[in-house]
Each structure stands twice: as structure tokens, then as C-alpha cells.
C-alpha positions as CSV (number, residue, x, y, z in Angstrom):
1,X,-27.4,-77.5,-122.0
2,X,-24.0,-76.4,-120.4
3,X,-23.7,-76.8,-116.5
4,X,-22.7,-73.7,-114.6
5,X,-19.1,-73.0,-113.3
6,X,-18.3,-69.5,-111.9
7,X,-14.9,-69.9,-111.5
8,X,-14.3,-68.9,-108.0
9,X,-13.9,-72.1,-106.9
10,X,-12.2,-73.8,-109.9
11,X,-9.6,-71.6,-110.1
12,X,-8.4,-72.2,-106.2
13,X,-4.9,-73.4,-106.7
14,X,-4.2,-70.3,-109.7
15,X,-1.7,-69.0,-107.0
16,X,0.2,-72.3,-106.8
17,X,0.9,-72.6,-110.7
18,X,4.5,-73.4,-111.9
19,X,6.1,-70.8,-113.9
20,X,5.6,-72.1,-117.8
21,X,3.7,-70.3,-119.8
22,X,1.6,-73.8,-120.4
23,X,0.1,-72.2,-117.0
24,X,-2.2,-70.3,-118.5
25,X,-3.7,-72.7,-120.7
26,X,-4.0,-74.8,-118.0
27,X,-5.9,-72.0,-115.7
28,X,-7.9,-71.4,-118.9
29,X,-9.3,-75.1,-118.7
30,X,-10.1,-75.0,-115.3
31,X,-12.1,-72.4,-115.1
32,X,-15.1,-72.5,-117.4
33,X,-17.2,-69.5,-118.0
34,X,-20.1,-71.3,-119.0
35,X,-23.6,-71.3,-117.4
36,X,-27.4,-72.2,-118.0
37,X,-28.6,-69.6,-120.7
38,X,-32.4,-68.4,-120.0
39,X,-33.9,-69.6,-122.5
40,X,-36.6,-72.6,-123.1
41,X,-33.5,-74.9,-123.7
42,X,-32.9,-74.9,-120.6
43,X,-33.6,-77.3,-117.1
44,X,-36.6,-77.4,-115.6
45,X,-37.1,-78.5,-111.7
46,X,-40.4,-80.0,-109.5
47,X,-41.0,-77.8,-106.2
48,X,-40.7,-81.5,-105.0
49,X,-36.7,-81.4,-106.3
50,X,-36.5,-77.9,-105.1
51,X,-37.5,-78.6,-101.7
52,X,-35.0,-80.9,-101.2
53,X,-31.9,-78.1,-101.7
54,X,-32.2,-76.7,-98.4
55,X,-28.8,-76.4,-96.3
56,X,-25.6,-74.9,-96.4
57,X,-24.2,-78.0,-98.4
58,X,-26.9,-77.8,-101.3
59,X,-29.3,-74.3,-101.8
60,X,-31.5,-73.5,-103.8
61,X,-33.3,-70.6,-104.3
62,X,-36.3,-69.2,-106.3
63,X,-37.0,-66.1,-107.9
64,X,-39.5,-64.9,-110.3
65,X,-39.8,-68.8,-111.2
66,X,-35.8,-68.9,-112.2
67,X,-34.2,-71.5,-110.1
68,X,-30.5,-70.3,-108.6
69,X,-28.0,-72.6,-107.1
70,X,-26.3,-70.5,-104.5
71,X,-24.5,-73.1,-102.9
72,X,-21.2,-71.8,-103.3
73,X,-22.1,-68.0,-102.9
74,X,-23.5,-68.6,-99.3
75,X,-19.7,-67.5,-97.7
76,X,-19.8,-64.9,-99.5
77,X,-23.2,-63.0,-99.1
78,X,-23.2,-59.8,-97.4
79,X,-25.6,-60.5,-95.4
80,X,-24.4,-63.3,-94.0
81,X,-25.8,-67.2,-95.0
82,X,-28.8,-67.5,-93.1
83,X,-31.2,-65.1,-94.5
84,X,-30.6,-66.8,-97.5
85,X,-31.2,-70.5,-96.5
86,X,-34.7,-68.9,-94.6
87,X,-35.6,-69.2,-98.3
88,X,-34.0,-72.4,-99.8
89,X,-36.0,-74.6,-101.8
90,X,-39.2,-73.0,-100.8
91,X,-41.8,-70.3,-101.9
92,X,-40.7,-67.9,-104.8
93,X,-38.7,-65.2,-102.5
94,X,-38.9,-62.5,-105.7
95,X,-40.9,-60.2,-102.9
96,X,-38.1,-60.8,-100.1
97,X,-35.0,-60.6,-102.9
98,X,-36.2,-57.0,-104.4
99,X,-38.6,-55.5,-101.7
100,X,-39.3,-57.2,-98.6
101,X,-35.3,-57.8,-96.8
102,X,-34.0,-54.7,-99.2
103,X,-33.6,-53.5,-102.3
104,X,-30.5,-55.2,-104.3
105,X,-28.0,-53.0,-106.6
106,X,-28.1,-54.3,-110.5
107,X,-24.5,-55.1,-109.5
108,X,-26.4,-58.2,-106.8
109,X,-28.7,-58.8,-109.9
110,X,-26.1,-59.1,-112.3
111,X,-24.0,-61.3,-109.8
112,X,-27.0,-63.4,-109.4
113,X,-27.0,-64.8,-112.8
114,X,-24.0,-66.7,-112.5
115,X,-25.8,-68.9,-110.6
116,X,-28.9,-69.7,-112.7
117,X,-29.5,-73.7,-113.0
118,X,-33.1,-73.8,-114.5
119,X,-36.8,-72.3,-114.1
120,X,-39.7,-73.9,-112.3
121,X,-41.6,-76.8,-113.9
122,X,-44.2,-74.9,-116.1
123,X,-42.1,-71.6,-116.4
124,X,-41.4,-70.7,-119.6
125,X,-38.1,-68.9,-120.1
126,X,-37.0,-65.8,-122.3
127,X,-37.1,-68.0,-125.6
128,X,-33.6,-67.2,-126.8
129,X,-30.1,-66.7,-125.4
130,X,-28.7,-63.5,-123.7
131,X,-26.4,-62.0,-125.9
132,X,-24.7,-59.9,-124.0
133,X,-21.9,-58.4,-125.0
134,X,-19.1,-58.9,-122.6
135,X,-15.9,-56.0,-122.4
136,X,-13.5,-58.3,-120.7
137,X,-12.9,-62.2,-121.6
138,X,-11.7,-63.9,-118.4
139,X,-10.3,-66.6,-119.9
140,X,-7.5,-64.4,-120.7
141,X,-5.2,-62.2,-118.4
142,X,-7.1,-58.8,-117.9
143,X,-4.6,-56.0,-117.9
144,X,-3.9,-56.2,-121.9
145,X,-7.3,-55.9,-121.8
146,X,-8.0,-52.6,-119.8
147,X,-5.5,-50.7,-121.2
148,X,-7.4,-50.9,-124.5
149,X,-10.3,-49.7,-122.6
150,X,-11.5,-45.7,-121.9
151,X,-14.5,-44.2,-120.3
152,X,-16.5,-47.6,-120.7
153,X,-13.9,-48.9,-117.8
154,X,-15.7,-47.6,-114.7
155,X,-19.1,-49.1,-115.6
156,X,-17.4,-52.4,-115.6
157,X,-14.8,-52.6,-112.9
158,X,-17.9,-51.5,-110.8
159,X,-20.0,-54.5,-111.5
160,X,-19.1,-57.6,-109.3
161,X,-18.1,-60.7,-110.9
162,X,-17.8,-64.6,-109.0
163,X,-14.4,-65.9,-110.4
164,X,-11.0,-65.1,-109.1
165,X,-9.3,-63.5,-112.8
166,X,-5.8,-63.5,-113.8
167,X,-4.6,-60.3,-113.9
168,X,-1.3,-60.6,-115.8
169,X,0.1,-62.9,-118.6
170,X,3.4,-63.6,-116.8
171,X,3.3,-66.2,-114.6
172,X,6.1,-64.7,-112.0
173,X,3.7,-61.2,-111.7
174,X,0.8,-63.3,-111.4
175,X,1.6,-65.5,-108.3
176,X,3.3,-62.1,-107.0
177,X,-0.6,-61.2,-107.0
178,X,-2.0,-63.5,-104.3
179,X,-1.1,-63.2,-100.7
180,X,-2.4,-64.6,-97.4
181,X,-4.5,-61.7,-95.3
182,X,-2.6,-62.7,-92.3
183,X,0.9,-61.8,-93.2
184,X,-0.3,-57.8,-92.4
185,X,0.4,-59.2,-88.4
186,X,4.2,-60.2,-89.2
187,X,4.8,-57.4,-91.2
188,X,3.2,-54.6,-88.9
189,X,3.6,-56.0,-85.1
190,X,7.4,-55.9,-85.3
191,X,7.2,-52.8,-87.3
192,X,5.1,-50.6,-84.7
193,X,7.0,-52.3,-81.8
194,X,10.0,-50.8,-82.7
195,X,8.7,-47.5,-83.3
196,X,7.4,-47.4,-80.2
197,X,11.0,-48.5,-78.8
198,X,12.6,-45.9,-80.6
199,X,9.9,-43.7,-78.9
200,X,10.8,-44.5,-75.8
201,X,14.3,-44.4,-76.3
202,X,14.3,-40.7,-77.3
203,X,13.2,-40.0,-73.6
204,X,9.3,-40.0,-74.2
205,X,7.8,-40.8,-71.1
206,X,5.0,-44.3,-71.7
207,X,2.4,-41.8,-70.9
208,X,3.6,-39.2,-73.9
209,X,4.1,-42.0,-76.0
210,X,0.9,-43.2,-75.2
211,X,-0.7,-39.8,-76.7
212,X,0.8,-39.8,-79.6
213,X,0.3,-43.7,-80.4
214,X,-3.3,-42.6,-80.4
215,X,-3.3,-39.1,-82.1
216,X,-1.4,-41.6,-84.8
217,X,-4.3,-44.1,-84.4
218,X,-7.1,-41.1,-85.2
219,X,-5.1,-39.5,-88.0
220,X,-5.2,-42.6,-89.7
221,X,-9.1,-42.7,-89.7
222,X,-8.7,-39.2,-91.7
223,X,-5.8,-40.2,-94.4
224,X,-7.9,-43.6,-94.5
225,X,-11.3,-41.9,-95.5
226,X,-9.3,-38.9,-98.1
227,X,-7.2,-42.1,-99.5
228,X,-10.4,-43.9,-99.8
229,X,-12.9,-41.2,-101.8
230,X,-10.4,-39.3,-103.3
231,X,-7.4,-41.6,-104.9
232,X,-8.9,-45.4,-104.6
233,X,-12.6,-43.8,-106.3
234,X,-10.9,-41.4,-108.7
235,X,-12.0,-40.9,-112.4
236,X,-10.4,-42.3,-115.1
237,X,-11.0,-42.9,-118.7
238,X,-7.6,-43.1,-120.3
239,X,-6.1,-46.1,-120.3
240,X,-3.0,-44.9,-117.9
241,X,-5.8,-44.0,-115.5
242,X,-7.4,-47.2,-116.0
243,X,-4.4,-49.4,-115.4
244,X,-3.5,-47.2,-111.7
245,X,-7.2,-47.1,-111.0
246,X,-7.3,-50.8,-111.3
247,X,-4.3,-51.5,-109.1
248,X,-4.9,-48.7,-106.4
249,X,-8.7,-49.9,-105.9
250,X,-10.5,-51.0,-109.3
251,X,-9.4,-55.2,-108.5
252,X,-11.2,-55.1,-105.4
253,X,-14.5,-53.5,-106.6
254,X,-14.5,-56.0,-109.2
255,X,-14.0,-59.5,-107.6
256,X,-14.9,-58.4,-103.7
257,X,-14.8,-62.3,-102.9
258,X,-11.4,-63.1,-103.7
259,X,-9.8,-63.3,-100.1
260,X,-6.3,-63.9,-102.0
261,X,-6.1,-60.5,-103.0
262,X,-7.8,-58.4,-100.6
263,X,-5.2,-57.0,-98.1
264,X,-2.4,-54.6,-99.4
265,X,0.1,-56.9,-101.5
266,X,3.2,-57.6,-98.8
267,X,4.9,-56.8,-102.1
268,X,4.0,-52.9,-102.2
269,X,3.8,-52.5,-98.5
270,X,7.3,-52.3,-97.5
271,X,8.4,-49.2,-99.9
272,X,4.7,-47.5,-99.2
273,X,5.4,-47.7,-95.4
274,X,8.8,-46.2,-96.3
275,X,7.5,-43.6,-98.1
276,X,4.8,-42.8,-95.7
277,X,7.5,-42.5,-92.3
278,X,9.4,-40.4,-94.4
279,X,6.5,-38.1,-95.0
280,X,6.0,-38.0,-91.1
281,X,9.5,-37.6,-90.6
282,X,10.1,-35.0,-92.8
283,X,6.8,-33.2,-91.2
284,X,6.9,-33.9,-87.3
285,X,10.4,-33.5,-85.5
286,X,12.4,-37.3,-84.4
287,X,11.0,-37.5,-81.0
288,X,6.5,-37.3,-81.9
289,X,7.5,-39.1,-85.6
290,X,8.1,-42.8,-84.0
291,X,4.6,-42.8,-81.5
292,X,2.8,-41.3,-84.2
293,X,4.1,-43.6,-87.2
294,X,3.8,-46.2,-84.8
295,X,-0.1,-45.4,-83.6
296,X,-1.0,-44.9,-87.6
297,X,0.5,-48.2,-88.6
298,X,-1.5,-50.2,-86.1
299,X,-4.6,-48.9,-87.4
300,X,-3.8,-49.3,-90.9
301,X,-2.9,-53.1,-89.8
302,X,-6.7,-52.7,-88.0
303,X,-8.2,-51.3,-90.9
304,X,-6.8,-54.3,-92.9
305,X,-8.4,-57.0,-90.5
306,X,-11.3,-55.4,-90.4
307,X,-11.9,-55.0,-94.4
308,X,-10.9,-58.8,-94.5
309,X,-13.3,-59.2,-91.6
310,X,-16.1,-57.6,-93.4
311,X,-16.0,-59.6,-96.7
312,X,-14.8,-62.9,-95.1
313,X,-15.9,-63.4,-91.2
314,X,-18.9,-64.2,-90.1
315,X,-19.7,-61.0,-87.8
316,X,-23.5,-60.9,-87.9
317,X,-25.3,-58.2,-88.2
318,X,-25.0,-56.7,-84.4
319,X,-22.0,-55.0,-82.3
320,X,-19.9,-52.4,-83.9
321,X,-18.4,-54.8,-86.4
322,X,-21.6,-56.5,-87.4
323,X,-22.9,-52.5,-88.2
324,X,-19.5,-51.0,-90.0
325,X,-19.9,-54.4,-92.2
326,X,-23.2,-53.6,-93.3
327,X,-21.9,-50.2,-94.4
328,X,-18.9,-51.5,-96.1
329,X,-21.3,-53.9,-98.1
330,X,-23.3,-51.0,-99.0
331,X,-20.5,-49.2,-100.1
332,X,-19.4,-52.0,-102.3
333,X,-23.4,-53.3,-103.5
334,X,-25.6,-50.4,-103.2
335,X,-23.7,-46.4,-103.8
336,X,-19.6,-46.8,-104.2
337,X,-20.1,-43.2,-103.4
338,X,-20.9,-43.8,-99.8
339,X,-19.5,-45.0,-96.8
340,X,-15.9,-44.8,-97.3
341,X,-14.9,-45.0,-93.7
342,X,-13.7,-48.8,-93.1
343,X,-12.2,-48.4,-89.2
344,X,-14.8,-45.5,-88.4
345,X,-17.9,-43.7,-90.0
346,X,-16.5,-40.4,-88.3
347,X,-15.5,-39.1,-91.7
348,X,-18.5,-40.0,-93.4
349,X,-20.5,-37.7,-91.3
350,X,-18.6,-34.6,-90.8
351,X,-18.5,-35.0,-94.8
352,X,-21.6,-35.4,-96.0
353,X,-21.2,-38.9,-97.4
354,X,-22.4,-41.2,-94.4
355,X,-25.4,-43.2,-96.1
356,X,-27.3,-46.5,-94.4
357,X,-27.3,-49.8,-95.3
358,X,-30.4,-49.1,-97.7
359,X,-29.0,-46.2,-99.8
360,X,-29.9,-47.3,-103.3
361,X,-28.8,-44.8,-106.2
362,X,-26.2,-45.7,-109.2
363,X,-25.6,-41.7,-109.8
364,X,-23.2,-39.9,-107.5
365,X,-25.7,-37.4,-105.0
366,X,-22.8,-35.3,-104.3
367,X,-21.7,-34.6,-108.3
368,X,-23.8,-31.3,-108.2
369,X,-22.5,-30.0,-104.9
């Protein structure tokens, strides 16, 4: 029987890789798409050996008498680690996992499975192999492969999978890929303290500049929630549509976890900045361009932290943070038609698409409005 590797953490050093195209051979090594197959091939544990995977460094967990080893998944839960280790190694938590805590998506099922290690002693599995058909092989880059793909593409690049993919076959693009989240404070801080120089400089007064720093801040929340709904969730089902869907938005949605690719590339930001204070300039006179500019680009460089924040930092489930984070994750888990608001849910409400954390549908409620 095969052991399980997901790949997300077997693939960590795919940014550092030289540049010869023996890289990709070599990534394709590493990371092994293999797993435990349900079927009566496959392991079987004692509650006794169960019971003994119980912490953060080694946990299982049961459900529907299918053993899961979540070990490397516990960073990563929405939810945060410890309601899952309240159930390591002990009772079957079926009723907790699909009634009791709440209701998971078929995209948390389906994520689930990677992790699948055995049943219970005296379970008796599905008899055969899943044969599931799979659209993407992730042992190869994915681009070539999406732009052979049509209306079948937003099924998939909505489902969630564990291991950090290659995107492209060159090696130069590929590394060009992965970024630290941090960088958005070097990039931004300098960026918005000029603009709020060159605010000052024009003969604002602090307390003018002030305003507009924060009618900047609140216009953002608006273009955030439009960019959000209307560009980053567009349809598509060519495969042009496919390959800007999956850059603008469709990555994300598919491998949430990857922290190496979840702020805006430093690549893209410069000439998108660019373009965007030259769309304020062009609209707003010199002297309310530079505090407004300014007050939007801070929170954009907010609404980055946060986003990392939410799939990455431990924030609980209290305070403002803890409560935007459990939207977010409902967003991403439960209705990717919901909850688009990152910085605030102001949008969501005056809109019609605010939902709560336990909004479950897979069909979009406002398609027949």
C-alpha cells in the first residue's frame, strides 16, 4: 500500500530551484501524489494506536471509521488547530465533522481525503479503488493544462487542493511566482509616505490631508469589494478566460494554503499601482490625488495583511479579526458567492451578499435576481 504525501510540504524549496529544465523533473520527484486508496487493501489501526496520535506533532482523527492523519493540515484549518486536536485519536467525530461544529463544503470533504491513512480495526473499506478521474496532473506545470480546458474550469479551480503546484514550465516564470507576504510593507510604506509629502507640499493643511487619507482609506473598501465579486469571481469558459481568471483570482481559490503565493506578486504591483494613480490623477485634480492615492494604498497594503492574516495567523475566533476570518473562510469553504469584503463587511450588506459563517449552498442565490 502507498504512503500518503500531499505535496505541500514536499515541495517547500520549489521556489529556490536553479534554472535547468532538469528542475522540473526534480520537483516532479519530490512531490508524490500518491495516498492510501479506500479500499480493503488498505491499513488498518487499534483505537489503542489511535489513541496515541493526539497533539499538534502527531493527529489523528476519525470519521465514519476512516482514520485521517491531519498532522500537517493543523496550520492550516480555518478554524484554527484546537478544535481539531479536541478530537484526536478519540471517539469517531463523524457527528462533530458534518453536524455538530458545522456543516463542511464538499470542497473540506474532498480536501479531506488527502489525508486518509487507514480505517478502524474491523472497518471494512469500499472494496475497490477510487477512480476518479482527475482534469489536472500536478506533476506537471498547470497552465498548458488550463488552456485546454472550457466550462469544466470553474468546477475545478473551485475545489481546494493541499500541494503547492507549478504553475509554468519555465523555470525563470516559475520562481518569479513565489514571493514573501512581507515585502507589501517595503513596497507600500515608502510609497504612501511620499504621497502624503507631496500632499503636504502642495499646501494641504495635516488636517485636510488627513480627510482625504481617509476618504482614500474608505474608497478602497468599495473598489476592494467591486474588484472582488465582479473581476477576481467572473465567468469564464474559454480558455483566454480561463488563463486571466486563473492569474486575477482562480490560483488562490485553488491552493488557499500556499503562503508563497498569496499576496499580490511584487512583480505586477509596481505597473498596477501605476496605472491605478494615474486613474486618480487623471480623475481628482493634483492637490486631493496624492492624500487620496496615499489613504487607498494603505488599505490595499491592510487588506493584504489581513487576507495573509486570515489564512496564516493564528487570530482565534474573537475580536474583529478573529470574526472577518471566519467570513473570509466561508467565502473560500462554504459559498464563493458570499462574503467578498476582506477589510470590511460594509459592502456585503448594503449588497445583498453578506452571509454567516454557516451559509452552506454550491449554487449562486443571487443568479435569479
Amino acid at each position: 500500500v502507498s504512503t500518503q504525501s500531499t505535496g505541500l510540504f514536499t515541495c517547500r524549496n520549489l521556489a529556490r530551484t536553479s534554472g535547468s529544465r532538469r528542475t522540473l523533473n526534480k520537483m516532479t520527484k519530490t512531490y508524490t501524489q500518491t495516498k492510501v486508496t479506500k479500499d480493503t487493501q488498505a491499513p488498518s489501526y487499534t483505537w489503542e494506536e489511535i489513541n496515541r496520535h493526539t497533539s499538534s506533532s502527531s493527529c489523528w482523527i476519525v470519521i465514519n471509521g476512516e482514520v485521517y492523519d491531519v498532522t500537517n493540515f493543523l496550520s492550516s484549518h480555518p478554524g484554527g488547530d484546537s478544535i481539531v486536536l479536541d478530537y484526536a485519536g478519540k471517539e469517531d467525530c463523524a457527528n462533530a465533522f458534518f453536524h455538530d461544529v458545522h456543516e463542511h463544503s464538499e470542497s473540506a470533504v474532498s480536501l479531506l481525503n488527502d489525508y486518509f491513512i487507514g480505517f478502524v480495526e474491523g472497518h471494512k473499506g469500499a472494496g475497490k479503488t477510487e477512480t476518479k478521474k482527475e482534469l489536472v496532473d500536478f506533476k506537471k506545470a498547470v497552465l498548458p493544462q488550463i488552456l485546454k480546458m472550457g466550462p469544466e474550469y470553474q468546477d475545478w479551480v473551485h475545489t481546494t487542493a493541499t500541494m503547492r503546484m507549478r504553475i509554468f514550465e519555465w523555470d525563470f516564470f516559475e520562481k518569479l511566482s513565489f514571493h514573501p507576504w512581507w515585502y507589501i510593507f517595503l513596497m507600500w510604506i515608502p510609497t504612501i509616505s511620499y504621497m502624503v509629502y507631496l500632499s503636504l507640499d502642495l499646501g494641504n493643511s495635516p488636517q485636510f490631508t488627513l480627510c482625504l487619507f481617509l476618504l482614500g482609506m474608505f474608497a478602497w473598501t468599495l473598489i476592494e469589494y467591486l474588484i472582488h465579486r465582479f473581476i477576481f469571481h467572473m465567468p469564464s469558459s474559454t480558455p483566454v478566460g480561463n488563463f486571466f481568471h486563473f492569474f486575477l483570482h482562480g490560483a488562490h481559490h485553488l491552493t488557499p494554503m500556499d503562503s508563497s503565493r498569496l499576496t499580490f506578486p511584487p512583480t505586477f504591483a509596481p505597473p498596477v499601482g501605476l496605472l491605478l494613480y494615474t486613474l486618480v490623477s487623471i480623475v481628482f485634480p493634483k492637490f486631493l490625488s496624492m492624500g487620496l492615492f496615499a489613504g487607498g494604498a494603505f488599505m490595499y497594503m491592510l487588506y493584504d495583511w489581513m487576507h495573509f492574516l486570515f489564512h496564516h495567523g493564528d487570530l482565534g475566533s474573537q475580536g474583529y479579526l478573529g470574526w472577518m476570518k471566519r467570513r473570509h473562510m466561508s467565502h473560500h469553504f462554504k459559498n464563493g458567492f458570499r462574503n467578498f469584503g476582506v477589510t470590511s463587511p460594509l459592502w456585503d450588506i448594503v449588497f445583498g451578499t453578506n452571509g454567516p459563517e454557516w451559509f452552506v449552498t454550491d449554487v449562486d442565490p443571487l443568479a435569479s435576481k
